[in-house]
C-alpha positions as CSV (number, residue, x, y, z in Angstrom):
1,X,-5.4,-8.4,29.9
2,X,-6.2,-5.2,28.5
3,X,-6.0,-4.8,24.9
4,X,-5.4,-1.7,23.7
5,X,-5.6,-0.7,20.0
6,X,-4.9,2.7,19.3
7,X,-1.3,1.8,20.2
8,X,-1.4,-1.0,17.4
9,X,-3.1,1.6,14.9
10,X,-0.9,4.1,15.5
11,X,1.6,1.9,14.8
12,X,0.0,0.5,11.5
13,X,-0.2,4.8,10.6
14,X,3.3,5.1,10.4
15,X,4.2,1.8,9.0
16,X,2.0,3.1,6.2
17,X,3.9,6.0,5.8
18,X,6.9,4.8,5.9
19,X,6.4,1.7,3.0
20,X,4.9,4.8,0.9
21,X,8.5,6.4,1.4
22,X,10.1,3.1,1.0
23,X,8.5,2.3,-2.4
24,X,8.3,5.3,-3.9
25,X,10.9,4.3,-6.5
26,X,9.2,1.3,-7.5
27,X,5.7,2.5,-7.9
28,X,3.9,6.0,-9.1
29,X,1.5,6.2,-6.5
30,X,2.5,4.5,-3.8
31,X,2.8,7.3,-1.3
32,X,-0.5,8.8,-2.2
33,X,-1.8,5.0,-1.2
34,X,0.6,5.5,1.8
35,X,-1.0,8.3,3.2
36,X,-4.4,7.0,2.4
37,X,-4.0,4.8,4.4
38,X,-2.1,6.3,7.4
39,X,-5.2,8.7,7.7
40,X,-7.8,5.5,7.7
41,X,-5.4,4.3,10.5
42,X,-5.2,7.7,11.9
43,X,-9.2,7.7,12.5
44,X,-9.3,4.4,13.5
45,X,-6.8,5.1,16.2
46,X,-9.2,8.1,17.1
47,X,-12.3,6.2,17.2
48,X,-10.3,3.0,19.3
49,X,-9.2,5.7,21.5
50,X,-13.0,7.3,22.3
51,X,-14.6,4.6,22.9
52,X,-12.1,3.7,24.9
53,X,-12.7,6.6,27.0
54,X,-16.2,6.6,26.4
55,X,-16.4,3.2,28.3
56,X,-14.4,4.5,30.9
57,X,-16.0,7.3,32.0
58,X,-19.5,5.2,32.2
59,X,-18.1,3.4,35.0
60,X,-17.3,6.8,37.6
């Protein structure tokens, strides 16, 4: 079975997001953390996603 994680970090990026939105009311910074760390999720969906491809295109 393949695994593939840029799906499951993408996923993790808006989850982020969204509990920054969610618990904005109950903490001052929580959407700043939020977005933090939707963008560290962002890149690592980026970096799942070229190496990915980068070990793809080593076998053509």
């Amino acid at each position: 079975m393949k695994k593939n994680y840029t799906v499951f970090f993408l996923l993790l990026f808006v989850s982020s997001i969204s509990g920054g939105m969610a618990l904005k009311n109950f903490f001052d910074y929580s959407m700043i953390i939020g977005v933090g760390l939707a963008m560290i999720f962002l890149f690592a969906a980026a970096f799942s996603l070229g190496k990915k491809n980068r070990k793809n295109k080593s076998y053509n």
